[in-house]
C-alpha positions as a Markdown table, in Angstrom:
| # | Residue | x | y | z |
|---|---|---|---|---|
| 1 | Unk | 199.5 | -81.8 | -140.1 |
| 2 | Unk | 202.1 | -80.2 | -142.7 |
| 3 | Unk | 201.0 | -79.2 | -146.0 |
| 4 | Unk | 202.0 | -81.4 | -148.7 |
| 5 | Unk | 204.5 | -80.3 | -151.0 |
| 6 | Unk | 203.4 | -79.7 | -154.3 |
| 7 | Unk | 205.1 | -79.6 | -158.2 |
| 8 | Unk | 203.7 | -78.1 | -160.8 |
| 9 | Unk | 204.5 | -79.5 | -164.7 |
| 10 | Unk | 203.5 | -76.8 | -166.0 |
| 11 | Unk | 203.3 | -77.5 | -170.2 |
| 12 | Unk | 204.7 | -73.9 | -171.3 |
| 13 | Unk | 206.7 | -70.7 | -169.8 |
| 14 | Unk | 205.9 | -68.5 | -166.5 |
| 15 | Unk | 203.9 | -66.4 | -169.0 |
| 16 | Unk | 201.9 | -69.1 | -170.2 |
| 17 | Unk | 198.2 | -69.8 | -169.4 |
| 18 | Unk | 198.8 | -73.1 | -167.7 |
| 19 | Unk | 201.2 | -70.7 | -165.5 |
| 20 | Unk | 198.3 | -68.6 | -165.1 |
| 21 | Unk | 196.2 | -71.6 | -163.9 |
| 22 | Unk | 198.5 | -73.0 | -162.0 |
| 23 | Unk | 199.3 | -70.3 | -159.6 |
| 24 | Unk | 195.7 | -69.7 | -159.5 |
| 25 | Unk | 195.4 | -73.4 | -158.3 |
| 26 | Unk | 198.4 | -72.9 | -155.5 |
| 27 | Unk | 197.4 | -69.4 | -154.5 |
| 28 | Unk | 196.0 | -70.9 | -151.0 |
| 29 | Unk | 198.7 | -73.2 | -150.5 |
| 30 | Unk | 202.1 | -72.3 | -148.5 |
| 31 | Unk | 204.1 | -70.6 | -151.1 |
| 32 | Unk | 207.6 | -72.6 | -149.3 |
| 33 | Unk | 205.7 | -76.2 | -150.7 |
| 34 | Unk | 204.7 | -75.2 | -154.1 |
| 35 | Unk | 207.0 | -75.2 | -157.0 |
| 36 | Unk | 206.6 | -75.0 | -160.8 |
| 37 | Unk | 208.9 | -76.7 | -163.3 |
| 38 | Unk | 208.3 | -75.4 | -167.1 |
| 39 | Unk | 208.8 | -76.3 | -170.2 |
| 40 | Unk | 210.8 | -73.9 | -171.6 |
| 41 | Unk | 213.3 | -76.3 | -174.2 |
| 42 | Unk | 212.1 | -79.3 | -176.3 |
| 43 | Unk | 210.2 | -82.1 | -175.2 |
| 44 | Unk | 213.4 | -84.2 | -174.6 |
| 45 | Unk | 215.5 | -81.7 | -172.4 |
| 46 | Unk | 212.1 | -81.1 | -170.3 |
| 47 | Unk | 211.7 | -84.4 | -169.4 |
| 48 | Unk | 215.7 | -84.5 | -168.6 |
| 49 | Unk | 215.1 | -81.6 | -166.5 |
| 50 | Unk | 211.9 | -82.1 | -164.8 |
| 51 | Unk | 213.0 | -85.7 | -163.8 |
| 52 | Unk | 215.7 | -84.3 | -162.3 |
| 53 | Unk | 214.4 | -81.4 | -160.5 |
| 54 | Unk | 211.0 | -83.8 | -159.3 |
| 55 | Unk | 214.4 | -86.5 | -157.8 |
| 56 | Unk | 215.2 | -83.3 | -155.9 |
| 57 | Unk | 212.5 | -81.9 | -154.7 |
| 58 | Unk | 210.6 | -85.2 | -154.0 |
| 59 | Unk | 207.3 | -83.9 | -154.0 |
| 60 | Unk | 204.0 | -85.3 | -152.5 |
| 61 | Unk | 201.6 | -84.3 | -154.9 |
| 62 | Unk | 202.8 | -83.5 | -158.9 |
| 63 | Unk | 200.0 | -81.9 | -160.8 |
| 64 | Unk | 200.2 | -81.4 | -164.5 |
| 65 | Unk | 199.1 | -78.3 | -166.2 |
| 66 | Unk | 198.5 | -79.0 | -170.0 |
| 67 | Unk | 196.0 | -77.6 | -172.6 |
């Protein structure tokens, strides 16, 4: 059985702590099915974004990383 493919909403930058968590949270998974979409911009251009990016990658799982 394949991995699943997971997303990561990750509320905040690649430096954040929710970045730190996530990664900690994927670190057993295959890194070719994991993938983390930040906020970065305002709320509205995130959602923009990550609906488009979650379209494309069409994950199984998408966990979200707030604090």
């Amino acid at each position: 059985m394949s991995a699943p493919r997971i997303a990561f909403l990750v509320h905040g930058g690649p430096d954040s702590i929710e970045a730190v968590r996530a990664r900690g949270l994927s670190q057993n998974h295959p890194t070719d099915k994991v993938h983390f979409l930040w906020r970065e911009t305002s709320r509205l251009a995130t959602v923009k974004n990550w609906q488009r990016q979650i379209k494309a990658l069409k994950p199984d799982l998408l966990y979200v990383m707030n604090t």
